[in-house]
Backbone bond lengths (Angstrom), bond angles and torsions (degrees), N, CA, C in turn:
res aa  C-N    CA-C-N  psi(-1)  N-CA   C-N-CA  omega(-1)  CA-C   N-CA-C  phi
1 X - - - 1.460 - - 1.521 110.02 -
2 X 1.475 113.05 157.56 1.578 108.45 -156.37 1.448 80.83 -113.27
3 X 1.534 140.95 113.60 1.421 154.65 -140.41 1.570 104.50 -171.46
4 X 1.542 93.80 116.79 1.681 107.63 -167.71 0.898 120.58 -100.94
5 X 1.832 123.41 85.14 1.390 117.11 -146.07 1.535 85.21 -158.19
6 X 1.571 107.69 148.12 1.480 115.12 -162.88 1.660 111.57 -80.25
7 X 1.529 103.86 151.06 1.710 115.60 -132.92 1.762 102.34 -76.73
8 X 1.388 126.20 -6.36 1.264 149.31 -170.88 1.453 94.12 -82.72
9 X 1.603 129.01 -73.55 1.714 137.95 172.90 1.622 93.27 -47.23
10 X 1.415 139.14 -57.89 1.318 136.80 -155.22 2.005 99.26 -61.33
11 X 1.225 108.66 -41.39 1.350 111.27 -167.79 2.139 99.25 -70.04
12 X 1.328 118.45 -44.88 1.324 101.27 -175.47 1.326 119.13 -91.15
13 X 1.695 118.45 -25.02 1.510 118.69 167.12 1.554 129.69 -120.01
14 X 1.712 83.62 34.42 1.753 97.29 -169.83 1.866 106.27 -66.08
15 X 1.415 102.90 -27.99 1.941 107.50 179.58 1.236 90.88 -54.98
16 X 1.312 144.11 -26.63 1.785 114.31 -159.59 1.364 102.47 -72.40
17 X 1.003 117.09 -46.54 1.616 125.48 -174.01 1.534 116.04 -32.49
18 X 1.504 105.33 -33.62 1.363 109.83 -166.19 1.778 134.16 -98.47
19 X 2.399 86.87 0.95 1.329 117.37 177.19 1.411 129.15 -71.38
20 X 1.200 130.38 134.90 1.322 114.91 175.36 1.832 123.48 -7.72
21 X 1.840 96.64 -68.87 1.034 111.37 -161.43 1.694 122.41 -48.68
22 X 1.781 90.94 -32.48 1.526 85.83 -153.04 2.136 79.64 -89.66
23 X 1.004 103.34 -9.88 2.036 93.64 169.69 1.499 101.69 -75.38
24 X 1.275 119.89 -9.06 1.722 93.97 175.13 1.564 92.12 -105.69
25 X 1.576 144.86 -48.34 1.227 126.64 156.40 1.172 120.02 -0.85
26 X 1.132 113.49 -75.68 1.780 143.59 -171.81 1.696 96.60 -43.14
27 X 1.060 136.80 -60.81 0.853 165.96 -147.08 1.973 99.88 -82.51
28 X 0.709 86.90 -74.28 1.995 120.39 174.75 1.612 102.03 -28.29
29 X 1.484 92.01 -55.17 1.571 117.57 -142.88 1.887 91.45 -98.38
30 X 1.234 130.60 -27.42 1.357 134.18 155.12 1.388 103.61 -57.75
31 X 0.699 134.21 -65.82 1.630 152.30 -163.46 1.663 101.31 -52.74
32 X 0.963 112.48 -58.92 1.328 123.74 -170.56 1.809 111.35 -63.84
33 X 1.737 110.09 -47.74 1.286 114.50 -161.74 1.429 100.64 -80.56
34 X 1.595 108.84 -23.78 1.711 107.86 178.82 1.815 97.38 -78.13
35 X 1.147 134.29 -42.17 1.329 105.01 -167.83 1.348 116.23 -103.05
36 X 1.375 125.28 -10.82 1.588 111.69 152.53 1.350 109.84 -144.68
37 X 1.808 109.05 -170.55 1.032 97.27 -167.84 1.663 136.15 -68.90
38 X 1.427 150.50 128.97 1.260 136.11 170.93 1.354 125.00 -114.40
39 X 1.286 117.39 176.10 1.582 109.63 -170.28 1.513 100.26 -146.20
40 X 1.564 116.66 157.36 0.892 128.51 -21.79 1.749 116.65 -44.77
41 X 1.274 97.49 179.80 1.787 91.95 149.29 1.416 115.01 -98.75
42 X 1.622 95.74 159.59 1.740 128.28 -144.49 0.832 104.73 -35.20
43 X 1.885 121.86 -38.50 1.461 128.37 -130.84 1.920 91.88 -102.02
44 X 1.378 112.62 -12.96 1.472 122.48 -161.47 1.793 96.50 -116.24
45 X 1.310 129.82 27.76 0.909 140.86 -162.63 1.880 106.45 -83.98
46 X 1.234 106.80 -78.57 1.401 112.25 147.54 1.595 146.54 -87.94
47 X 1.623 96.67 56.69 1.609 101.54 -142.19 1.806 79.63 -86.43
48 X 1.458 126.01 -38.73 1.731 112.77 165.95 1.394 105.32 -16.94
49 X 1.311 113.29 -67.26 1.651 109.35 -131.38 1.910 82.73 -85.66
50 X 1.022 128.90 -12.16 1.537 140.07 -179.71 1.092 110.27 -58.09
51 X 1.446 108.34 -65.26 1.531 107.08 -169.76 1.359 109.62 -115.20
52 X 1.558 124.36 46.79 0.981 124.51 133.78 1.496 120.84 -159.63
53 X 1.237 112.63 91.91 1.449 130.71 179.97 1.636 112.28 -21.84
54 X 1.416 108.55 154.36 1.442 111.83 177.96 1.656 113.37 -50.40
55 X 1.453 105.00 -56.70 1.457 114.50 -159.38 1.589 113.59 -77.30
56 X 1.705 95.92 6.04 1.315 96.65 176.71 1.703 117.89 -121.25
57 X 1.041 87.51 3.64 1.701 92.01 177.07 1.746 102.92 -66.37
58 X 1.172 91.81 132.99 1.769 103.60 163.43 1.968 109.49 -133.59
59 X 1.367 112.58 -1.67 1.800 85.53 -166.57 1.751 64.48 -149.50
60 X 1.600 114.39 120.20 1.447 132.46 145.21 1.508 111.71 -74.86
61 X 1.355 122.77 118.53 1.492 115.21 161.50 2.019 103.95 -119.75
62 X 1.082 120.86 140.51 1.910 119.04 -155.94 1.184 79.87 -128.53
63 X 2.197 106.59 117.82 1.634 102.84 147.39 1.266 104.32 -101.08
64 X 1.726 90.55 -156.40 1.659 90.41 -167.94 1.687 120.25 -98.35
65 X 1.733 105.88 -32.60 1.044 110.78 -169.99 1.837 93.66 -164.62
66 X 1.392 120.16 155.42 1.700 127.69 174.66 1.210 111.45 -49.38
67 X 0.958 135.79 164.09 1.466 144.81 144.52 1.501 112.33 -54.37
68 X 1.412 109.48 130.41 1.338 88.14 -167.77 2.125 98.82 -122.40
69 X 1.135 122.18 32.82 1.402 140.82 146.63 1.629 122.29 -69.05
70 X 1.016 153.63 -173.95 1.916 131.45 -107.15 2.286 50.76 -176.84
71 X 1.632 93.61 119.83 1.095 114.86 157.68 2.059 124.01 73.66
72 X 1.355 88.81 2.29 1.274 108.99 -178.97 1.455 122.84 -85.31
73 X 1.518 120.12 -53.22 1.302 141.01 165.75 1.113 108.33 -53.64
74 X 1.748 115.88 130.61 1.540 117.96 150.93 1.730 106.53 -159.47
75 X 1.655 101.60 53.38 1.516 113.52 154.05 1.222 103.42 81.03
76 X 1.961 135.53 -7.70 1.550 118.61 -174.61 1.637 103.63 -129.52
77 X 0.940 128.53 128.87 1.286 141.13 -170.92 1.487 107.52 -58.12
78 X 1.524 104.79 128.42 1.334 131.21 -165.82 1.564 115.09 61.39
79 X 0.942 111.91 -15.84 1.500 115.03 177.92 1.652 125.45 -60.32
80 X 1.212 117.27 125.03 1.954 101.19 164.72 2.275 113.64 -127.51
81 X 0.562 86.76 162.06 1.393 98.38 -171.67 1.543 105.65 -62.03
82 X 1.185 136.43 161.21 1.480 162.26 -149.39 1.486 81.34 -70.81
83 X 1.396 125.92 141.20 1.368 142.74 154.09 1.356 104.54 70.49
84 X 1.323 129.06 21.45 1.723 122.62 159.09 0.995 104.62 -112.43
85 X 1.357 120.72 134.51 1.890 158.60 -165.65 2.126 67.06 -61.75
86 X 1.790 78.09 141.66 1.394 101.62 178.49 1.672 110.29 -96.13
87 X 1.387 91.93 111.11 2.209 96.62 178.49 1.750 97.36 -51.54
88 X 1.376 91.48 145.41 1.778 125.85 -169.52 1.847 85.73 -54.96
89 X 1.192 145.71 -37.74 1.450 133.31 -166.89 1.813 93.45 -62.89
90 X 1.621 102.55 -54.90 1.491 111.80 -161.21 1.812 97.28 -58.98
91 X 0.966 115.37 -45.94 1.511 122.52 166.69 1.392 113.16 -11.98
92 X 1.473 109.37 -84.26 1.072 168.20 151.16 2.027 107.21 -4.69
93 X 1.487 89.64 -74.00 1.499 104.70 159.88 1.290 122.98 -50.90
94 X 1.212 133.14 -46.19 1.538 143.47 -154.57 1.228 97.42 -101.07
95 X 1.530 113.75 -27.46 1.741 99.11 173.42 1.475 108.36 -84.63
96 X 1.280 126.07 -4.43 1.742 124.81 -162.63 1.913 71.83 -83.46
97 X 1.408 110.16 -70.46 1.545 119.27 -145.47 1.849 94.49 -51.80
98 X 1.207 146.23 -46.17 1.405 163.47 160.74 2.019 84.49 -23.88
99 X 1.311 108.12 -94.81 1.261 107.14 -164.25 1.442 121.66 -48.85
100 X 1.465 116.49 -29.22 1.185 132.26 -150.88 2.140 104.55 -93.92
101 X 1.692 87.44 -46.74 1.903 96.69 172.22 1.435 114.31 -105.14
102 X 1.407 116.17 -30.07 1.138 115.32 -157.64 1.761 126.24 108.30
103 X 1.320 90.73 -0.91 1.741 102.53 -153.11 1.690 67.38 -91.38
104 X 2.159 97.59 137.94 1.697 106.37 176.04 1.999 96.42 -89.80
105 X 1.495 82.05 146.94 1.397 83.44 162.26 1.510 129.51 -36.07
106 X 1.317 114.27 131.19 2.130 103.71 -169.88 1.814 84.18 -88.08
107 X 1.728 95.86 171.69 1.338 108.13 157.00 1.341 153.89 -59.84
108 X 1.677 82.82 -17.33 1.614 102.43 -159.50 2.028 93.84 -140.39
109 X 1.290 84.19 113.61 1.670 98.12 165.31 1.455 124.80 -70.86
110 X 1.242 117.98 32.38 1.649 124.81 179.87 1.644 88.43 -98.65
111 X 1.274 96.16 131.09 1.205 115.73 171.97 1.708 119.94 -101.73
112 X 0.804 116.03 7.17 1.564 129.65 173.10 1.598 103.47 -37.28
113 X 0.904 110.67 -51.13 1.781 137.58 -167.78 1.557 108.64 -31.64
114 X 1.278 85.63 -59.92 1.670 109.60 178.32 1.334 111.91 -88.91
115 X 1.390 130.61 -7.64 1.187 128.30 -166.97 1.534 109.77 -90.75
116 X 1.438 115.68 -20.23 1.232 134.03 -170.70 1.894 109.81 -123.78
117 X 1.000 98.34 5.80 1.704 111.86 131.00 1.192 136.92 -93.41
118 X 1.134 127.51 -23.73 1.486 129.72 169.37 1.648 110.26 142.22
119 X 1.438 118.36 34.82 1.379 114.73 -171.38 1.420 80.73 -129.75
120 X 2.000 100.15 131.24 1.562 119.92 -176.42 1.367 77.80 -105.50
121 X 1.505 115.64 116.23 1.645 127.83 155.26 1.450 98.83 -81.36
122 X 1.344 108.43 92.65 1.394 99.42 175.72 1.657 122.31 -112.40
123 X 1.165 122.64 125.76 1.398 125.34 178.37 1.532 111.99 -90.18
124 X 1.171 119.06 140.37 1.458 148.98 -156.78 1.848 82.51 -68.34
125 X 0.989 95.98 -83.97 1.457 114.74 -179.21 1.499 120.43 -90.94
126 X 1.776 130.64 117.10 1.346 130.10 -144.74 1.377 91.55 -115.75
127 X 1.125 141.73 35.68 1.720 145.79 157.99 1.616 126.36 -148.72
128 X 0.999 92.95 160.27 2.057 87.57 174.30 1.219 109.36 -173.99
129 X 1.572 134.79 140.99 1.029 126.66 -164.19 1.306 107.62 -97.89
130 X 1.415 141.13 137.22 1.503 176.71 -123.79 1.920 74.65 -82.69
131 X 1.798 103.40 115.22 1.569 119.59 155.27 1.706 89.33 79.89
132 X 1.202 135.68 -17.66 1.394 115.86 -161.57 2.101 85.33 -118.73
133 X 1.679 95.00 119.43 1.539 98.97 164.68 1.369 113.45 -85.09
134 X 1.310 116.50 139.90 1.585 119.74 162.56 1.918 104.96 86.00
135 X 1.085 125.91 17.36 1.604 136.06 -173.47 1.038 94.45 -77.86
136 X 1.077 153.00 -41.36 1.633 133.59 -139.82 2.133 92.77 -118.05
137 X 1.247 115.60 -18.75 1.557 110.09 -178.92 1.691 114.00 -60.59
138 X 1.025 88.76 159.88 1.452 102.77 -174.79 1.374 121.42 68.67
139 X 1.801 109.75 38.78 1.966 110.06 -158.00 1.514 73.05 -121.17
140 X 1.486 139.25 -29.20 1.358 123.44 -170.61 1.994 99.71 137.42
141 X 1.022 122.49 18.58 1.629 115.17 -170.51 1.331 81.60 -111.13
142 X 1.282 158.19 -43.67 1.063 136.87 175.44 1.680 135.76 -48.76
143 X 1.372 89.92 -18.74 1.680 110.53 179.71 1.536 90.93 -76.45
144 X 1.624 115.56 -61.86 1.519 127.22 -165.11 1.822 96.94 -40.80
145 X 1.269 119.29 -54.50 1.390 139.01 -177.48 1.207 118.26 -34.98
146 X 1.472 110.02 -78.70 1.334 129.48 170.70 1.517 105.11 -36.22
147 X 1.514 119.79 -61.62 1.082 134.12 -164.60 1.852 102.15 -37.47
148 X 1.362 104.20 -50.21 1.404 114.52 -158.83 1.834 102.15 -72.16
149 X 1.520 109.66 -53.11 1.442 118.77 154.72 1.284 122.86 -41.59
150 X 1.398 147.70 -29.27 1.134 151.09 134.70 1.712 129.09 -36.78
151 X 1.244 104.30 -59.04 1.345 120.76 147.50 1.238 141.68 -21.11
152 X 1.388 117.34 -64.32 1.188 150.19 170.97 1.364 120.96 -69.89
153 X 1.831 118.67 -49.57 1.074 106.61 150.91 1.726 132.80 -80.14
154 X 0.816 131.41 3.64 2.044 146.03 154.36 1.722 103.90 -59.20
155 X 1.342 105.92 -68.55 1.205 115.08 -144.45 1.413 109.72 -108.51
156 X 1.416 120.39 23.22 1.499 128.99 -174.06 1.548 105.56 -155.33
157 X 1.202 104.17 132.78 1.463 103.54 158.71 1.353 148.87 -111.03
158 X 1.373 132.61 160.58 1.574 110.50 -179.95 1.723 117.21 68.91
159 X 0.994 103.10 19.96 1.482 111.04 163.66 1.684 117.97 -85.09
160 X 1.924 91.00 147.23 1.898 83.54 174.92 1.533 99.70 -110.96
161 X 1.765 102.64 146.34 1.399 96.73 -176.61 1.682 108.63 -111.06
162 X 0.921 136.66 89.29 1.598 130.51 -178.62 1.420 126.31 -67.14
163 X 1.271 123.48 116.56 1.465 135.95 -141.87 1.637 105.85 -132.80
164 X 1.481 94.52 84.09 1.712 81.88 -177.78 1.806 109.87 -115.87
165 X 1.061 108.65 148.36 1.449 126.08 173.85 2.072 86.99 78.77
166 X 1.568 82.23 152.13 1.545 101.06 169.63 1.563 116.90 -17.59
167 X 1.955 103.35 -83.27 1.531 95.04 -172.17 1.466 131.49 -44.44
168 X 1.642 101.25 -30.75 1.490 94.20 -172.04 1.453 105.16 -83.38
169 X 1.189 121.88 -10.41 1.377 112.93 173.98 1.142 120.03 -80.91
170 X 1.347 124.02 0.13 1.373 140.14 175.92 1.713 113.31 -61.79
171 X 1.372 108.40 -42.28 1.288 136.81 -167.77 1.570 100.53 -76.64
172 X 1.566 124.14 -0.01 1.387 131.12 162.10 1.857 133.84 -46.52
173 X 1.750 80.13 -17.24 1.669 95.79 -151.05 1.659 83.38 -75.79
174 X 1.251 119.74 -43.05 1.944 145.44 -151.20 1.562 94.17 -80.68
175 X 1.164 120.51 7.56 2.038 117.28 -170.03 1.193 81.96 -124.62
176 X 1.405 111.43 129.35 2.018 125.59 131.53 1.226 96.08 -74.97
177 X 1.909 99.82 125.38 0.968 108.12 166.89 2.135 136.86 -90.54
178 X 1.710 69.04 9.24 1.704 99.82 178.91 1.248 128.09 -64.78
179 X 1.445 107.27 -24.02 1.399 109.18 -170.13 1.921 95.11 -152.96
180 X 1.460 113.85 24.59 1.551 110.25 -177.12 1.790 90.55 -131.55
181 X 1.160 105.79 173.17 1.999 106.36 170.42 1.665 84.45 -125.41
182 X 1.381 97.51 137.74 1.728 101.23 179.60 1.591 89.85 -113.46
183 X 1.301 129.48 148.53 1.578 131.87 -156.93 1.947 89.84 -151.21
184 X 1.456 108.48 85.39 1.409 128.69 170.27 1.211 139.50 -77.58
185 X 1.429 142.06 104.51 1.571 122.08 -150.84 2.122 85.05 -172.32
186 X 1.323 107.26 150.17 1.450 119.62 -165.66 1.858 80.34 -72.93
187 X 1.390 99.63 178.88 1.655 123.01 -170.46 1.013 92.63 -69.41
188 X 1.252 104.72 169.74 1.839 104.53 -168.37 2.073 84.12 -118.96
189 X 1.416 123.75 13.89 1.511 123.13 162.73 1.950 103.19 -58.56
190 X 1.445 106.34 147.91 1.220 131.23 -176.50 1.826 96.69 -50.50
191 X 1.122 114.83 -56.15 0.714 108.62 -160.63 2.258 117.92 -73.93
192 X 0.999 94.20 10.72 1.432 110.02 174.86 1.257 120.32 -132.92
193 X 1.146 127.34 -42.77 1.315 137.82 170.36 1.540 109.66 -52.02
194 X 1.199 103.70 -60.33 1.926 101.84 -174.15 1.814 107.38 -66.26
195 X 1.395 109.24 -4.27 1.526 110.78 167.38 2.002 106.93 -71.96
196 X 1.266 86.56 -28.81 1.868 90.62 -163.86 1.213 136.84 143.91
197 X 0.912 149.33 167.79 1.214 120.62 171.33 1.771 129.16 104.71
198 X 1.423 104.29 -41.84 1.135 119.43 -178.63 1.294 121.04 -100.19
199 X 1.340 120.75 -41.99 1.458 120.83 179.45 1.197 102.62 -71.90
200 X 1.177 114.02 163.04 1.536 107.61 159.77 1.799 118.47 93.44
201 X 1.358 102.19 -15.89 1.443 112.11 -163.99 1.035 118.78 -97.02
202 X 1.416 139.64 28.23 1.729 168.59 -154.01 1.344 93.85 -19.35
203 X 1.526 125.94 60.74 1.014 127.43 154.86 1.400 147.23 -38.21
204 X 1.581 86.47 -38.36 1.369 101.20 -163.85 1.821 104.72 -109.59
205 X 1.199 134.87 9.14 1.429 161.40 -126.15 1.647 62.96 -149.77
206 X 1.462 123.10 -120.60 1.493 144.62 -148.98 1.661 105.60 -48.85
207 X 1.774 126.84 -9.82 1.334 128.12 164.82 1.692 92.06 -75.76
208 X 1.119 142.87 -50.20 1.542 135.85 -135.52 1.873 87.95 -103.87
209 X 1.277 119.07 -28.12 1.397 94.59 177.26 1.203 113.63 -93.27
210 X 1.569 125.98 -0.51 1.612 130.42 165.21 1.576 97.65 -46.23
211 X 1.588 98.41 -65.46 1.660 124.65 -159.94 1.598 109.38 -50.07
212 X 1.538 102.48 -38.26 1.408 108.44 -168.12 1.962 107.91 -77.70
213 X 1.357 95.49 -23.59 1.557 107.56 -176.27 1.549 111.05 -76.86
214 X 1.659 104.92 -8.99 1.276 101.09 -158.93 2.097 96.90 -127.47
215 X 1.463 88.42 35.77 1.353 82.31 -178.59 1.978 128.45 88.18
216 X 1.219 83.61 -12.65 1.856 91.13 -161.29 1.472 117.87 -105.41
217 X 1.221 120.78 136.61 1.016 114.68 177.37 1.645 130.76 -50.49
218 X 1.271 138.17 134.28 1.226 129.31 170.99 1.525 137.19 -44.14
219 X 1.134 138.39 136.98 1.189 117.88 166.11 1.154 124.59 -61.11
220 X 1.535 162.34 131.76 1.302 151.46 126.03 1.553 130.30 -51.87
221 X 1.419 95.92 93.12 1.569 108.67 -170.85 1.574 118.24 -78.55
């Protein structure tokens, strides 16, 4: 499959491309963007694995599925582009990192920032059709997903993996926890977070002194 994805990811999970699954994906996912609307757009499809190379990933954070609102999506989990009202999770996030580092909430919910430091915003599932959450799961991108999460924990070390709410903690089974820090805590969405759980959990404090213990530069959140 002819898949435009940076040449570092192509070398350790370039075989998926060539599996059944991801030819009916492929397939699925044409189908879908030609007859209505989908998100991200095409070109922001694998923009994770884009702007941040294999050998440079150090901090996994796994959503579940795109934003599926008209200007929201742009391929990195929780993230939205310059001048869109920040969704209640991103909220949510920026107030943990505020209490937790000190870092003030920024203006702009583009997460690029971090993405090109070494944080794979990676979504479980890399499409969704326009107003409908969770439409496109279960077509085969979750396999593609895993695949890469699999990967990463084999063939890399000293990575932090941040696992919030159920599904992504699901993705626990695919981490050695021998040589990775897995960093567990419910979704940081309104509707879980204000149960507990989330504030308070210096996530992002106890990711950067893993990193720092382990040789690596910090993230700047």
């Amino acid at each position: 499959m002819n898949v435009k994805i940076e040449e570092s990811w192509r070398k350790h999970i370039g075989e998926e491309f060539d599996k059944q699954y991801f030819v009916d994906l492929t397939d699925f996912v044409k189908t879908e963007y030609l007859n209505t609307t989908c998100y991200p757009p095409g070109r922001l499809i694998f923009n994770a694995f884009n702007l941040c190379p294999f050998d440079s990933v150090k901090v996994v954070i796994i959503g579940q599925d795109p934003y599926h609102e008209q200007g929201q999506a742009q391929g990195l989990s929780f993230s939205v582009p310059d001048g869109i009202p920040f969704p209640p999770s991103l909220v949510n996030i920026f107030k943990e990192i505020e209490m937790d580092i000190g870092t003030p909430i920024p203006r702009s919910g583009d997460l690029t920032r971090w993405a090109r430091q070494g944080v794979l915003l990676l979504n479980a599932t890399l499409t969704v059709r326009a107003h409908q959450a969770a439409s496109h799961q279960r077509h085969g991108w979750e396999e593609f997903t895993d695949a890469a999460i699999k990967a990463l924990s084999h063939d890399r070390d000293h990575l932090v993996f941040m696992l919030w709410g159920s599904y992504a903690r699901s993705k626990k089974s695919f981490i050695d926890t021998s040589k990775h820090l897995i960093l567990e805590s419910v979704h940081p969405s309104p509707l879980s977070a204000n149960r507990g759980g989330w504030f308070g959990n210096h996530q992002f404090s106890r990711c950067n002194a893993y990193l720092r213990q382990n040789g690596i530069a910090p993230i700047k959140w």
